[in-house]
N, C-alpha and C positions, 0 to 999 in steps of 0.2 A: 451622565447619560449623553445619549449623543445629541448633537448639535441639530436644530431645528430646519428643516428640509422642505423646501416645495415641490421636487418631486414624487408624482405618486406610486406608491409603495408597489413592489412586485407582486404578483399573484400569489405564491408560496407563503407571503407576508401576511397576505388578507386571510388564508386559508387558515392558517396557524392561528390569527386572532380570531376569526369566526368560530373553531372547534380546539380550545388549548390542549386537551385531552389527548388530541389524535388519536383520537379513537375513529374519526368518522365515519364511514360505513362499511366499514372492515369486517363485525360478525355477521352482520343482516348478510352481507355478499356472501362470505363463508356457509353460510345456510340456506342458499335458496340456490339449488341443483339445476334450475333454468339460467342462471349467470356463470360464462363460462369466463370473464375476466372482471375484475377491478373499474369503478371509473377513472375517469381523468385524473378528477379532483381525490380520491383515494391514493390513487395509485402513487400520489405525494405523501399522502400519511404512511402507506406502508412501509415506506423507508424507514420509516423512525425505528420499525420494528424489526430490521432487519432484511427487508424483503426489495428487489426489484421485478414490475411485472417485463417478460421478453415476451418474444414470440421467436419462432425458429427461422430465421431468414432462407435457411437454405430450402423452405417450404412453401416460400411466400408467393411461388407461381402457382400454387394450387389450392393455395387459402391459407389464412394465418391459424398456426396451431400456438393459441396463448399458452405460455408459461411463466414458473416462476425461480427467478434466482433465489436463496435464501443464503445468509451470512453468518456464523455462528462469531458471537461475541466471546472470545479465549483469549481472556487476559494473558500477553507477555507468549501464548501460542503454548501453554503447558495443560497436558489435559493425562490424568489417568487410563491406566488400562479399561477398565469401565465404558468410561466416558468417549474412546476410540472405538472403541465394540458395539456403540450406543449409535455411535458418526456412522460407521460401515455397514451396519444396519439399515439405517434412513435412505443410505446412498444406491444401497440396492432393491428395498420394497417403494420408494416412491421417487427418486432419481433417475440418474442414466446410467447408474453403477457404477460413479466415479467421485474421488472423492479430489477438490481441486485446493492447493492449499495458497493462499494467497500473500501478497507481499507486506500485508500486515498481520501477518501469524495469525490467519483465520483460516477455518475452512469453508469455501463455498459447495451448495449443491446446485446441479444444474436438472436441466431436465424436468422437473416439477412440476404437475398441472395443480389446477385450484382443489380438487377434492383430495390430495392429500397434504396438503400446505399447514391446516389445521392440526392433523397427528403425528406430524414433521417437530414440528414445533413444540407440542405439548412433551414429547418423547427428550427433545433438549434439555426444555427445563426441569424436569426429573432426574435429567442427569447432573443438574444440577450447574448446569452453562445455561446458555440464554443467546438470543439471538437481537433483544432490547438493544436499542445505539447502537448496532455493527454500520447502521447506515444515517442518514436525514442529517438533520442541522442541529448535529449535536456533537459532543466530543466522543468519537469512535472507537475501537478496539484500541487497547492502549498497547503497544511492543516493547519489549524487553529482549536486552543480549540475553540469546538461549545456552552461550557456550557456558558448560559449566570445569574449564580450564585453569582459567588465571585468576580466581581468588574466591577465597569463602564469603566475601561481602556480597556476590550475587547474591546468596539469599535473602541480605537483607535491602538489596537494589529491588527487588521481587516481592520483598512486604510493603515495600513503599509505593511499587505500581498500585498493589493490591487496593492499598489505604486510597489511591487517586481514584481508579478505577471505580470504586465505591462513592467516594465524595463529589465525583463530577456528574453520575451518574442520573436520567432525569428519571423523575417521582412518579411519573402519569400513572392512574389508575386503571388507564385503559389494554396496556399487556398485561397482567394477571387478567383481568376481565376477558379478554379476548381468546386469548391463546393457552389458559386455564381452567377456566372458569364456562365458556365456549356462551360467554351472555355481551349483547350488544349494548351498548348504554345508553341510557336515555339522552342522546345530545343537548337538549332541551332544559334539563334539570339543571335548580340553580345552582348545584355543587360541581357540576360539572361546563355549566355557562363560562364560572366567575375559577375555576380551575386556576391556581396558579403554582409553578414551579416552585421551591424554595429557592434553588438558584438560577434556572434560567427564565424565573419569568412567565408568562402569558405568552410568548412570542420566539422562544428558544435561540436560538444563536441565526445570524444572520445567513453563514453559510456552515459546512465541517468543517471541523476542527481534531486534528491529530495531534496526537500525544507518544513522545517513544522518552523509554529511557535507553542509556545504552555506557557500556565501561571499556572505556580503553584500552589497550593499542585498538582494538578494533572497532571497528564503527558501524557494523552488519549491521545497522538498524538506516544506515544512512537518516543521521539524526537531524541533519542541517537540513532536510524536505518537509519538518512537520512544524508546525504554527508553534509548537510547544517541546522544545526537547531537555533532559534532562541527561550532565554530562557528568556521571560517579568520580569524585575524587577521594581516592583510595589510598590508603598509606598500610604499608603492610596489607592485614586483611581487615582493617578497619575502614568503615567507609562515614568520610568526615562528613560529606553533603554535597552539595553541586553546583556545576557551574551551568547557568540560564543560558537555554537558546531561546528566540522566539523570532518569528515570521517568516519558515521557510513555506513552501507549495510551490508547487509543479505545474498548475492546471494553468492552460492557455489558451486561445482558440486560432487558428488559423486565419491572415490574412486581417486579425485585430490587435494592434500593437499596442493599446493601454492595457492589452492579458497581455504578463510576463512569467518568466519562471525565476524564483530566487533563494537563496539560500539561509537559513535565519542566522541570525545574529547574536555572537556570544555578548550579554550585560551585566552578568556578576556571578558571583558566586554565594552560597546560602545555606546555613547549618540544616545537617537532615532532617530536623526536627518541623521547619518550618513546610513541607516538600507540601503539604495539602493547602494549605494558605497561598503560596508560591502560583501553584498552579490554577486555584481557584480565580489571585486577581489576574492570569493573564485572559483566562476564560472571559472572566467577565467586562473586559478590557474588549476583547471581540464582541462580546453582546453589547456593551453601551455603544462606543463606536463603528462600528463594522457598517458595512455599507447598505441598506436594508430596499434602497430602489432598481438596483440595477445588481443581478445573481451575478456577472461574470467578475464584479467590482467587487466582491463579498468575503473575500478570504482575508484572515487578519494580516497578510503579508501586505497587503494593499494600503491598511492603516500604518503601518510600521514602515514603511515608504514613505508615504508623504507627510505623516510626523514628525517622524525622527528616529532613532535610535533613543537619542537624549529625551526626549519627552514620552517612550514607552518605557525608560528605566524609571524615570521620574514615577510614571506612575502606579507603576509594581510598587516603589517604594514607598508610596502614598497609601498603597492599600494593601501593606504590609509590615508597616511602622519600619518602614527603613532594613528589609531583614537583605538587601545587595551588600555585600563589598565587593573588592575586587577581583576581578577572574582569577582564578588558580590556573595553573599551567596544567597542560593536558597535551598527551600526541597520541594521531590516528595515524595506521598505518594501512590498514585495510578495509574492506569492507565484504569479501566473501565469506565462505566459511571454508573448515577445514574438515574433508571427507576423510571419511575410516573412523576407526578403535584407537581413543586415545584414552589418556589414563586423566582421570579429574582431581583436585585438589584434596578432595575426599580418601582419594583411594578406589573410592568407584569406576567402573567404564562407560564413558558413552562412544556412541557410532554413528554420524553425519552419512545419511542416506543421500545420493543426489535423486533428484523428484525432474525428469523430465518436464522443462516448463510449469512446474508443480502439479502433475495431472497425476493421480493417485489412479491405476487403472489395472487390469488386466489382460497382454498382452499375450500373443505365442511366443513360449521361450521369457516370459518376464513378468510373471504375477505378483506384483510389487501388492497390491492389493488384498490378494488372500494370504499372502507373506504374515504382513504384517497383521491382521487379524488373527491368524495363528500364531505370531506371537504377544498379540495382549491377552490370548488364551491361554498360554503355557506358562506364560512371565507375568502374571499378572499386577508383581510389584516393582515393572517397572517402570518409568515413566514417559511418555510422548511427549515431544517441543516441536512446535512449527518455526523454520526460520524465515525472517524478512527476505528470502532468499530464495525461498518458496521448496527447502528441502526438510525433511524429518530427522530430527535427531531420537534415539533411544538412549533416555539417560538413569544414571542410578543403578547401573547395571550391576550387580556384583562381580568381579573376574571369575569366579566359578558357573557364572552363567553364560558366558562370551561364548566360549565354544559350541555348545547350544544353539546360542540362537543366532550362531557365524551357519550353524550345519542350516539350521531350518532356512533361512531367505538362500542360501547357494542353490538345496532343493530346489525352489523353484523359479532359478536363472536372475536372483538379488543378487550382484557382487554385494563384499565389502571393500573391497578393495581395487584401485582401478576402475573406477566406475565409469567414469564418462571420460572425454577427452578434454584437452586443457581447453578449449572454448566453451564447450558444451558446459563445462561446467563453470564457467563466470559468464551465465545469460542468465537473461528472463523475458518473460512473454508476459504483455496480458493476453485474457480468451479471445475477445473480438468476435471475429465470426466465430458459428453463427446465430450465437445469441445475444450480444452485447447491441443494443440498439444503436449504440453512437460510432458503430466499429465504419472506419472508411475503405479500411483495407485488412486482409491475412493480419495474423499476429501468430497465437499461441500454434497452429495450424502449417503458419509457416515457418515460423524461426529454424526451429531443425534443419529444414532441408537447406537453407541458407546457411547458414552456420557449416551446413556437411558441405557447401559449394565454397565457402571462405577458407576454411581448413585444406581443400584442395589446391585453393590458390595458394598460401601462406607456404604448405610444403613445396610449393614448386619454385619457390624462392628462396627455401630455407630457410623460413621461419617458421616453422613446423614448433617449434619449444615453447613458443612466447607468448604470453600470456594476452588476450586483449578481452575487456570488459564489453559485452555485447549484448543492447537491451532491446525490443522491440513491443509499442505497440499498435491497434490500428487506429488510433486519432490522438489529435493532440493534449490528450487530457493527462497523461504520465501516469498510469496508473502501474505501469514495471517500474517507472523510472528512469527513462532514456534518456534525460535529461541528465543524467548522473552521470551517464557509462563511456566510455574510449570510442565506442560507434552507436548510435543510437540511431534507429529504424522509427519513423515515427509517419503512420498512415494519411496521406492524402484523397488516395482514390484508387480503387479495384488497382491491385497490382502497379502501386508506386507510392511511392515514400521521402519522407524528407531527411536527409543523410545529416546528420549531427555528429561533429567530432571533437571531441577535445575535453572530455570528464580524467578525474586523476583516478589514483587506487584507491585513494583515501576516503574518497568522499566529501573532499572541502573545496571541487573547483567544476562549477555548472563547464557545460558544453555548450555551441556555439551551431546554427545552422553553417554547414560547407555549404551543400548544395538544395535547392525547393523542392527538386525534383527528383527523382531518378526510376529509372525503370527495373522494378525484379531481374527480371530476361537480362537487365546490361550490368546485372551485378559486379560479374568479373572485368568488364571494361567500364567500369566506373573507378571501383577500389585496387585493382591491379597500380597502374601508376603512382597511388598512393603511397602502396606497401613498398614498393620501388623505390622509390626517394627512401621513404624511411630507413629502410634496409644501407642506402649507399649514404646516406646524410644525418644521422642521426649519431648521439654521440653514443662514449660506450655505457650498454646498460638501458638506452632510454626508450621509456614504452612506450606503444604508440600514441595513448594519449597524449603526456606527455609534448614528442615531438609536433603531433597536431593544434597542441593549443603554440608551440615556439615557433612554426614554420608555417603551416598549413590553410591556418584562420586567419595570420594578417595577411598572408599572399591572397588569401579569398577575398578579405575585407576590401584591398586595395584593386583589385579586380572589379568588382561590385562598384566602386567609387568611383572607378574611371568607365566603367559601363552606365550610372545614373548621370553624369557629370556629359556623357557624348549622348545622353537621349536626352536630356534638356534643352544641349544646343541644338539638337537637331530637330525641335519643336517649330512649329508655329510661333512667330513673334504674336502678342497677343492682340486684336483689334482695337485700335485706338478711334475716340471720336474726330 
């Protein structure tokens, strides 16, 4: 367990050992028509359930209109026709008629007030998903490579999330009760008092915890950002087992330098058999240790910093009778996906849709939305994947149904082909405004039109072909991942951002702030000079990233060094007695 502490425990901490259940007044609230929001101290248990409460910022001059985020838990982001029908449904009788898909192969609904939150929910789990752990201090939606290309072993990469998903998952009695059952529980009872986890305990995990699997060459799951990743070594189409990431996260706060961003760490590799034990001791590795006074200290990349490497393999192997040996060799070469109709291992077709930002919506000229309901109508066997990537794949396709359902999405303004432009289609947004409570700045809102003013630039220089990886969100939390990507947008304040550059294709090499500041408006006279050099100084072949972490970041570094270096001297000598 963890080591003995005088600091006192965070609020989240007390609240969770007060009510283990998390149940706490979540039905009573759902039932009483005079409460138009959550409490405080709720509005932390609704996470567990999937749920964040917002309000609409861009309304808040004329009074807060409460709502509710809601997250659907899709394991690996594969859901039946059914079960799409069931999403597109919800998104239109008590949403904002839009279906968002997120960077962990979820979908969120937005828009939401409290009186339909309850048959939101219940309508999920008949569908047989669930929205339990999409959020709170728990191990999250688990991601899986959706491509079903380069081997038959996805499938059984995809029984093995199944099997985690399942075994990590917490026991509470209080979602069936809730979101089921629609009865509030008696907080008070001794069964419910002395509640405790099989695996996480009375007190669940200190902060979240992500889980992705994902198989080589490619690496769309960007697997080195999650506390836990799982890296398929495949031979032929046998898939032997894996090789252990553990301690990556993203989340940081602005202008506090003990939050870092970091990548985790490959420590061995492990027969497939072992994959629920594996994952179990790194979990619990977070729950004993993990930092439980201070939230921004809580991610297990925090422990696996000032541990060690060597003393978190130790202890996997400690509470897993030794199942490490050594890494297997493994190469990433990418991490986007690949758009259009391609032919899968099977024989079958699938079709990588690109998702705007991942905003499933209806536009003039581009009904991506009723598209696709029409065809989990028509096609009913075949199957939907959400990518880390935030685009839809249609998989399982039979080739005698391609032309079909190439005619239905053309109808109504879907390419299949050609879809977006080579930027637009290696970005992501999170939403931000204007429901994301912690948004500082434009994200999902503005990327496009930045993206359409960078493409402007790039052709006027003639780099119009070239590919750059372009993430944005509006705070420092990485919740696209801009920490990963060749330019990363990352929100300070109403219309300005802090310019990160230096992420590879691959996914194995964090970015770097260039600049703290910069203004939207000076977009093109900030990145202009950039692409300049690049273009005249770069070798042949080399992406921008790339050249920004070779050229870019130490010219920055050493800039910075000799600008702290002349505001010291130019300090006050300090008063002496």
């Amino acid at each position: 367990m963890s080591e003995p502490t005088t600091a006192p425990l965070s609020k989240n901490e007390l609240l969770k050992q007060r009510i283990p259940t998390l149940a706490g007044n979540i039905a009573a609230t759902l039932n009483d028509p005079a409460l138009e929001k959550f409490s405080e101290d709720d509005e932390q248990f609704i996470k567990f359930h999937g749920i964040y409460q917002q309000d609409d910022r861009d309304l808040r001059k004329t009074g807060k209109k409460w709502l509710v985020m809601i997250r659907g838990r899709i394991p690996g982001g594969v859901m039946n026709s059914n079960q799409w029908k069931v999403f597109d449904d919800l998104a239109t009788e008590y949403g904002n008629n839009t279906l968002r898909v997120t960077t962990r192969q979820s979908i969120q609904f937005h828009g939401v007030v409290k009186k339909g939150l309850g048959p939101l929910i219940k309508r999920i789990n008949e569908s047989l998903l669930s929205t339990l752990a999409a959020c709170g201090d728990v191990n999250r939606n688990i991601t899986v490579s959706p491509t079903p290309a380069t081997t038959r072993a996805r499938d059984e990469v995809v029984k093995d999330a199944y099997l985690v998903t399942e075994a990590l998952a917490p026991k509470t009695p209080a979602y069936h009760s809730i979101w089921v059952d629609n009865v509030q529980l008696n907080l008070d009872a001794p069964e419910n008092t002395s509640f405790t986890d099989p695996l996480y305990g009375q007190v669940y995990l200190p902060r979240k915890f992500k889980t992705s699997f994902v198989i080589p060459p490619s690496n769309d799951m960007d697997v080195f950002t999650n506390d836990l990743g799982f890296i398929a070594v495949v031979e032929g189409d046998k898939l032997l087992g894996y090789n252990l990431a553990v301690g990556g996260g993203l989340g940081r706060s602005h202008g506090n330098d003990a939050t870092y961003t970091r990548l985790a760490d490959v420590i061995g590799f492990f027969p497939r058999e072992k994959v629920v034990e594996v994952a179990k001791a790194v979990l619990t590795i977070h729950r004993d240790f993990g930092d439980r006074t201070n939230r921004k200290h809580a991610r297990l990349k925090y422990v696996v910093a000032e541990r060690g490497v060597e003393w978190m393999t130790a202890e996997v192997n400690r509470r897993t009778n030794g199942a490490l040996s050594g890494v297997r060799r493994f190469e990433f070469t990418s991490t986007t996906d690949t758009y259009g109709w391609h032919r899968a291992v099977d024989d079958s077709d699938f079709l990588t849709l690109f998702v705007q930002t991942g905003r499933i919506k209806d536009v003039e000229g581009h009904a991506m939305k009723t598209a696709l309901r029409q065809v989990a109508e028509k096609f009913p066997h075949i199957e939907f994947r959400l990518s880390a990537n935030q685009n839809v794949i249609l998989a399982n396709v039979p080739p005698a149904d391609r032309a079909g359902i190439d005619a239905l999405l053309k109808s109504h303004g879907v390419k299949t082909s050609d879809q977006a432009s080579i930027l637009h289609a290696a970005s992501m947004a999170c939403p931000s405004m204007p429901t994301c409570g912690l948004g500082l700045a434009e994200s999902e809102r503005a990327l496009p039109g930045i993206i359409n003013r960078i493409e402007k630039l790039t052709a006027e220089l003639g780099l119009a072909s070239e590919e750059i990886i372009i993430r944005s969100t509006g705070c420092p939390n990485g919740c696209a991942r801009p920490y990963m990507a060749e330019i990363g947008f990352v929100g300070k304040a109403p219309g300005k951002y802090q310019l990160w550059l230096g992420g590879d294709v691959s996914g194995q090499r964090l970015n770097k702030v260039y600049k703290d500041v910069i203004k939207e408006a000076e977009l093109e006279a900030e990145l202009k000079p950039l692409f300049t050099r690049w273009k005249n100084e770069r070798v042949t072949g080399e992406r921008f990233g790339d050249f920004a972490s070779r050229v870019l970041l130490p010219e920055a570094a050493v800039a910075q060094a000799a600008a702290a270096a002349a505001k010291a001297a130019a300090a006050p000598a300090p008063a002496t007695n």
